[in-house]
N, C-alpha and C positions, 0 to 999 in steps of 0.2 A: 149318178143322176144329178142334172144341173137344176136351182134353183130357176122358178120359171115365174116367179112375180115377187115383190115387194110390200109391205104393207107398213105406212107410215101411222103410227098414234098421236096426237100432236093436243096442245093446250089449246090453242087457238084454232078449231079449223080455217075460219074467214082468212086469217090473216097467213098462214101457212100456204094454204091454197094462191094468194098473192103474192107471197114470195115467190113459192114453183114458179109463176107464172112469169113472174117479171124476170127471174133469174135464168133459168132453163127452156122459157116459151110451153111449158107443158100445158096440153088439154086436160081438162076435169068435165069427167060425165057421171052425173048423178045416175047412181045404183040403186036396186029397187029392196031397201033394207027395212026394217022396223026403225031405225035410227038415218040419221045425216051420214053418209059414204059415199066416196068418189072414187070409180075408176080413173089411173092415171094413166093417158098416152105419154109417155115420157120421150117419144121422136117419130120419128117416122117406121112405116111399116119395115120397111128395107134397111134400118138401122140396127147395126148390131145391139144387144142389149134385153133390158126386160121391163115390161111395165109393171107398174103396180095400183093401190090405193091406199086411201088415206080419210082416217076417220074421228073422231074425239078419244082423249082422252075420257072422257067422261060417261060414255058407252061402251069402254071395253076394261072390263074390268082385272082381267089379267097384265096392265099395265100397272096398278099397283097406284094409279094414280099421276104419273110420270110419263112421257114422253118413251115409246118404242119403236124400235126399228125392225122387223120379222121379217124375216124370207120364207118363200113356202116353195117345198119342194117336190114332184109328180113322184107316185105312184102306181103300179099297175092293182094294186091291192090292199088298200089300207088296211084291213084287221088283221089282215097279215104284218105288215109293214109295224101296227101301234104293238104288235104282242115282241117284233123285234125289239122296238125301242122300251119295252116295262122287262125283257128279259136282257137286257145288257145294260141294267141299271140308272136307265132313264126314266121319266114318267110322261102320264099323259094329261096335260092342264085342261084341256077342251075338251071334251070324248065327240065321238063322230056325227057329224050333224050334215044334213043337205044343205047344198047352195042349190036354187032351185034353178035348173037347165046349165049348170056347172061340172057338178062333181060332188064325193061326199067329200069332209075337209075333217084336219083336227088337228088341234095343237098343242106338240108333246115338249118337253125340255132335257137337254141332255143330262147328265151326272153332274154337272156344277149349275145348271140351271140357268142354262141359254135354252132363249125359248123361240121353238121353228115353230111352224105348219107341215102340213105333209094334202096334197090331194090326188082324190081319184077323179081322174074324167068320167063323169057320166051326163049324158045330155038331160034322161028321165030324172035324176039327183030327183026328191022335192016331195 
């Protein structure tokens, strides 16, 4: 299973979001959160690659404070999928939550505590 998005945690969103911009040409489109989050186009549709987003550090608190880098990876079955990763000596930092017209999502950390996402497509999520 390949990694199918990104998720940048950043100090500064403003000025983060400026940099992408000027550096890479990335589009930022505001996502409909309880907090400030931006989906990232990071090229073109027809470009190999994955997009992601990008949010505060100061909204997510699994970042510890600090700057994070996450990938998230699809699923046909998450509670499937989180009891593989609590029974081969992972854990799960997030427990499962809807993105609403997404998917369900949740993010777990491996045994030294590198920390993914994992999501199911579901359009109804919510």
């Amino acid at each position: 299973m390949k990694p199918v998005y990104f998720d940048f945690t950043v100090a500064d969103l403003a000025a983060a979001r400026k940099f992408f911009e000027s550096v890479f040409d990335w589009r930022f489109e505001k996502f409909p959160m309880p907090y400030e989050y931006y989906r990232i186009q990071a090229g073109e549709e027809n470009e190999p690659g994955i997009d992601g987003g990008i949010g505060a550090v100061k909204d997510t608190e699994i970042s510890g404070g600090k700057p994070l880098t996450q990938v998230t990876i699809p699923v046909n079955n998450l509670d499937q999928f989180t009891a593989k990763v609590t029974a081969s000596g992972g854990r799960i930092v997030e427990s499962k939550m809807a993105i609403p017209g997404i998917g369900w999502y949740a993010t777990c950390a491996e045994p030294g505590g590198l920390v993914f996402g994992m999501i199911q497509a579901d359009p109804d999520a919510g």
